[in-house]
N, C-alpha and C positions, 0 to 999 in steps of 0.2 A: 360418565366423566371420570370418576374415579378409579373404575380399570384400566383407563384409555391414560392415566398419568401415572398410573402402576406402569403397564406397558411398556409406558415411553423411559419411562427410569430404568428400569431393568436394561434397555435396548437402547441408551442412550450414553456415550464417553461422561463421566464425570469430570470435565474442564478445571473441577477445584482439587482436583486430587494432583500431588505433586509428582506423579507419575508420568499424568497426560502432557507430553513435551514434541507434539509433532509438527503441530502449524501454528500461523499467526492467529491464534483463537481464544482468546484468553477467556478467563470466569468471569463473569460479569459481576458488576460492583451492584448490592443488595439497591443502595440508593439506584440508581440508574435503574434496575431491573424493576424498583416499585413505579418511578414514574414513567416506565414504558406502559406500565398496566394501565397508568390513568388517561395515557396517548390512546390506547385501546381505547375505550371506556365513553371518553367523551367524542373521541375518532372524528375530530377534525381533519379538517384537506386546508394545505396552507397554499393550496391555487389561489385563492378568492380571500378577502379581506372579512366578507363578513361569514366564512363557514368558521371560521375559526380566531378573530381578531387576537385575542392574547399570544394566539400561537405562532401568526407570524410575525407580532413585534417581536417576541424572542428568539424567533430565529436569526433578523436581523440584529437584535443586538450580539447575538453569540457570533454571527459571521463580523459583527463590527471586532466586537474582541479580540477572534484567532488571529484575524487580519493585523491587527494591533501587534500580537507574538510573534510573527512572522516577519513583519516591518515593515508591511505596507502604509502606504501614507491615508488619507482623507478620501481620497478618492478612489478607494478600492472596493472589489465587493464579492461576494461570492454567494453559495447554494447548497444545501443539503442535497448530496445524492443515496442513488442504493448503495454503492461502493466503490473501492478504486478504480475497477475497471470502466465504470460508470462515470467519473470525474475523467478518468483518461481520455475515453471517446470525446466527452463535449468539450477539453481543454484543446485535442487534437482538432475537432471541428470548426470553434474558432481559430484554432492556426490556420487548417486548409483556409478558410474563407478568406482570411485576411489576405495570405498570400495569393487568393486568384482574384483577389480585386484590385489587386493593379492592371487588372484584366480583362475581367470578366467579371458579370456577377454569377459567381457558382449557384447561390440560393435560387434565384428563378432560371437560368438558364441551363442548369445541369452542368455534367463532368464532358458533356459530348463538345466537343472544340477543344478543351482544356490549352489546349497549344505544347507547353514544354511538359516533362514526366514529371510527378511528384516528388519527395526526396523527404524522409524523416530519418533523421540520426541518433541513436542510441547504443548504450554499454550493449555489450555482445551480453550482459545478464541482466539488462531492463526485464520488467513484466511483461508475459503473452499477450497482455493486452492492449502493448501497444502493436502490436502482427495486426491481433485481430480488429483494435481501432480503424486501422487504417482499410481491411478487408471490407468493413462496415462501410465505411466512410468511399468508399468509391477509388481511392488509392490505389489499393492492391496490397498485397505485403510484401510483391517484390519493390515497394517504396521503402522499404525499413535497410536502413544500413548499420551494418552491426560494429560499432565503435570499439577495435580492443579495448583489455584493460591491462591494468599493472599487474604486478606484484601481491599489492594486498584487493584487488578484485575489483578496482576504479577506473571509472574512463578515462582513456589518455586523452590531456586535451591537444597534444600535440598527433597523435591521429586523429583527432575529431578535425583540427584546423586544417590539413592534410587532404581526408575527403572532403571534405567543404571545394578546397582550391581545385581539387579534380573536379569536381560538375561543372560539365561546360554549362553558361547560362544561356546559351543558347537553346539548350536540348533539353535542361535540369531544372525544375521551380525547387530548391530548398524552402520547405513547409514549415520546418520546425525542429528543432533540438531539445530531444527529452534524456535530464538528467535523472540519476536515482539515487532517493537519497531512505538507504536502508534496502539492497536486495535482498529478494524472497532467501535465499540459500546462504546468504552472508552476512547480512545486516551491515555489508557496505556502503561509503557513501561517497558519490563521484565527486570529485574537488571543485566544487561547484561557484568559486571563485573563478580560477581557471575555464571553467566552462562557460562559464554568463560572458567571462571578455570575448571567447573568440565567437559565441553566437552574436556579440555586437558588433564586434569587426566585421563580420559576413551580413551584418543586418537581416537575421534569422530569428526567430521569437523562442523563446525559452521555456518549455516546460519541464517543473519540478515530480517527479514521482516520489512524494514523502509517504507512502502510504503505510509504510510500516515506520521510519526514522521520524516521523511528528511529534513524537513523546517526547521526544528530546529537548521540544521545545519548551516543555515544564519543568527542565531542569539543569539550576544552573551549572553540575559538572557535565552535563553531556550537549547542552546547549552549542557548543563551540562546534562542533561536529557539522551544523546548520549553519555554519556561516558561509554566507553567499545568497541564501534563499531568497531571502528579499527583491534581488536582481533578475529573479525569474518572471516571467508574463505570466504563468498562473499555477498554480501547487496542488496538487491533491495530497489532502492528509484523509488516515483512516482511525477516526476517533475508537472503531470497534477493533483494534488492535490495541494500540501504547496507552491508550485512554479508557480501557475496562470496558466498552461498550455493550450494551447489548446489539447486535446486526438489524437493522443497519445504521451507521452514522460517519458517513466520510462526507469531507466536505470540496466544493474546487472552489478555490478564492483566484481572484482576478487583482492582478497591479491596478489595473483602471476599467474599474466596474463596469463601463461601457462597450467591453468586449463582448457580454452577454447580449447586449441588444439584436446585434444584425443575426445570431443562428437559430433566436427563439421566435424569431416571426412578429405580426403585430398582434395589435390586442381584437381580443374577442366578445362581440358586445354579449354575450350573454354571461359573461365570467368578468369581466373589467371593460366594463366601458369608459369611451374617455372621461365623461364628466363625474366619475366617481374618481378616478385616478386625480382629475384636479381638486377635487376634495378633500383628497387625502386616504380613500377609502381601496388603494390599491391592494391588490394580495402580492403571492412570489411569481403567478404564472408564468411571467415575460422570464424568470431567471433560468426556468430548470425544463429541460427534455420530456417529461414528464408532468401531466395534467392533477388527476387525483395525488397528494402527495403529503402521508400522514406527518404527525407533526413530533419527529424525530427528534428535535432541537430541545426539546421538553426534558427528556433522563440528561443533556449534556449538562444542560441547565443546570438539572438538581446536583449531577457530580461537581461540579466546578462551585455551586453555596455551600456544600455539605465540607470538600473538601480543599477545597483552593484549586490550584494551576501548583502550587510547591506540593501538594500534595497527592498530585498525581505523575509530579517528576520524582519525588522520595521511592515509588512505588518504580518506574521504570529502572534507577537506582538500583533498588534491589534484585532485581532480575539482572542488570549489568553484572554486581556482585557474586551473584551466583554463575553465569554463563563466564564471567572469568573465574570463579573456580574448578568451574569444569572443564574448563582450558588446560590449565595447571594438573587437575588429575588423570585427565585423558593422555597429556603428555608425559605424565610419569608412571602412567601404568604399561608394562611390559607387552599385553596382547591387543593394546589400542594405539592407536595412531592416528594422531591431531592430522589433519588436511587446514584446516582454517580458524582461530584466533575468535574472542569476541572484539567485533567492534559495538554491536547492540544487544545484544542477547541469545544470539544465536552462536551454536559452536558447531561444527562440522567435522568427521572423525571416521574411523573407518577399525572393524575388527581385523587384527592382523592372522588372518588363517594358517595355520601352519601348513599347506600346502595354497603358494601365491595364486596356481593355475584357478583354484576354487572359490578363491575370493568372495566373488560377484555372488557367485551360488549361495554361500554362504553368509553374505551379509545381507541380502533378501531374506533369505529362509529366516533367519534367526529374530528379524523384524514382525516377520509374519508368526513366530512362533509366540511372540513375547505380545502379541498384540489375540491367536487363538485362546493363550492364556489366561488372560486377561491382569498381568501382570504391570505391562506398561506401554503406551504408546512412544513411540519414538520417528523422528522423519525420515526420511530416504528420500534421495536426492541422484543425480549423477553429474560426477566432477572427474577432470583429467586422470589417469592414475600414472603409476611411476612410467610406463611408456608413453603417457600424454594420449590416449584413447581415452574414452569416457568410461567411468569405473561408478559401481554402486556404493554410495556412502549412506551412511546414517548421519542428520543431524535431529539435536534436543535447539526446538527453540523455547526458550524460559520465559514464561510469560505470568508465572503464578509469585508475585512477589511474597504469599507467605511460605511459602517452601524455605527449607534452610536445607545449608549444607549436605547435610545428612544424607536429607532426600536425593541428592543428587548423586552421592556416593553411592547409594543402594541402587539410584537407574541403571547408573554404570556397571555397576555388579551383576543387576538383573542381564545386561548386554552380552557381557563375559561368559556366564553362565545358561545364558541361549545360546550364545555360540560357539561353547564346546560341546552343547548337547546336540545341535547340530553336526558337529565334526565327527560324534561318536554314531551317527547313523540314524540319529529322530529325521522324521519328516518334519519337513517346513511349507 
């Protein structure tokens, strides 16, 4: 056992080091990571009421709460899943359903007759999962309609309104409208005001992609950012991003907790039969896709006694802090070139090669150089370049709030100086 965590250290990114800045992965919070051990340990399944009774009342009260943050009313509810991609699929599959039951029932009767084509709407830089939602789900991903954005990387809601008007409803079922609040590449967040009116004008149901922008919600200057949220049909947040988690802990909350009933099926006498459910002795099974389902709700728990809800927005804070200094010095360093702003934490950028043709070559190679070296992780991405083709950028997403300054300055330096050693002829 003890070689096999030698091993895995050696062979493993240190997440706390203020170097590692390439994905939404941040270090886990000590608290969190202790009571994932005891989730191990005692390795409840929060299906059933009695594998685990303490586990599933905290999950419901942790899903009453977030729901609370978010501003849904009394009657809302949600479920711990594996991750956003995992909240996307079962958010989009209560969409599908609901929209062929003016129909049809999709649940027993399948996609065969469906009558009109499917139809989900999203930013041209929503998450792959909702393609692959939909590929799942019987759709297709030629259902995905890719919504421009703006200027600062947000859905227009005036093309969103736009496509909508073009599906003839003859030929077209509009499924569902999925905003994002926080993309993967930008930490953008679509004007989710504007967006919840015109999905009620079309009478189209609204889904939130908060899986990275959640943290927000713990904090009162970045809070503003999430206004609208509430007007959504159901949210995925991803606690194991802006909230330190250990993986996994994203949650889908539902406006009206009843949305979960018609896609999870009935009960199962050997797991919830009815007359313990009238007792009081129900578990989560009826909520979540998923049967065995450890009891994740446990580290959120301990984060949220240990340190509040202010004290895990103080933490996202600080990472805003730092991704707009890096803003600031990417744009005044002479061989770096800003492509994207912080809105959340993420800054997007590109090394300026002294020969434009090499660019591409070159800001791959230098990635890969600075990561053989083990110097520093950084992300890579592709965004427009100046002829509007797709071009290879670097972004630092900052997700370690003890990092200062400093540390960011040296990433950047470490960047610079990969890639002039690239330019002078190192392999990459």
């Amino acid at each position: 056992m003890l070689a096999l965590a030698r091993a895995c250290a050696e062979g493993t990114v240190d997440l706390a080091d203020p170097r590692a800045a390439a994905h939404l992965q941040p270090p886990s919070l000590a608290v969190a990571a202790a009571a994932d051990v005891l989730a191990g340990v005692f390795n409840a399944s929060v299906d059933t009421w009695d594998s685990g009774p303490y586990a599933v009342e905290i999950e419901r009260r942790l899903v009453k709460g977030v729901c609370g943050l978010v501003g849904y009313g009394p009657g809302s509810g949600g479920v711990l899943t594996s991750g956003g991609s995992a909240s996307n699929l079962q958010a989009l599959l209560v969409a599908r359903d609901a929209a062929a039951a003016k129909s049809r029932d999709v649940r027993t009767a399948g996609l065969a007759g469906f009558g009109r084509r499917p139809l989900v709407f999203c930013s041209e830089l929503a998450h792959f999962s909702v393609a692959r939602a939909c590929a799942v789900l019987g759709l297709g991903e030629g259902a995905v309609r890719a919504v421009p954005v703006d200027g600062h990387h947000r859905m227009r809601p005036g093309a969103l309104d736009a496509a909508l008007r073009r599906a003839d409803p003859d030929a077209w079922l509009p499924v569902a409208v999925v905003a994002t609040a926080g993309t993967t590449d930008y930490g953008s967040v679509d004007p989710l005001p504007e967006v919840a009116a015109v999905a009620r004008e079309h009478g189209v149901r609204l889904h939130v992609d908060a899986a990275y922008g959640c943290g927000a919600l713990f904090s009162d200057r970045l809070r503003p950012l999430l206004e609208g949220i509430e007007e959504a049909d159901t949210v995925t947040l991803d606690l194991h991003k802006t909230a330190w988690q250990p993986a996994a802990a994203s949650l889908l909350l539902a406006r009206d907790a009843a949305d979960f009933a018609p896609v999870t099926g009935g009960r199962v006498a050997y797991l919830d039969p009815d007359d313990d459910g009238e007792a009081g002795y129900d578990g989560l099974l009826g909520l979540s896709l998923q049967t065995t389902r450890r009891a994740d709700a446990l580290k959120v728990a301990a984060t949220f006694l240990a340190l509040g809800t202010d004290g895990i927005g103080a933490m996202l804070e600080a990472c805003h802090d730092l991704a707009r200094h890096a803003e600031r010095a990417v744009a005044a360093h002479p061989r770096l070139s800003l492509t994207a702003g912080a809105t959340l934490s993420t800054v997007v950028f590109r090394y300026a090669a002294r020969d434009p043709a090499a660019s591409d070559r070159v800001n791959g190679a230098l990635r890969r150089r600075l990561l053989r070296t083990g110097t520093a992780l950084v992300g890579r991405t592709e965004a427009p370049g100046g002829d509007g083709r797709p071009a290879v950028h670097l972004k630092l997403t900052l997700l370690n709030p003890r990092a200062r300054t400093a540390d960011v300055d040296g990433l950047l330096d470490a960047v610079v100086r990969a890639g002039r050693a690239v330019e002078e002829g190192s392999t990459g």
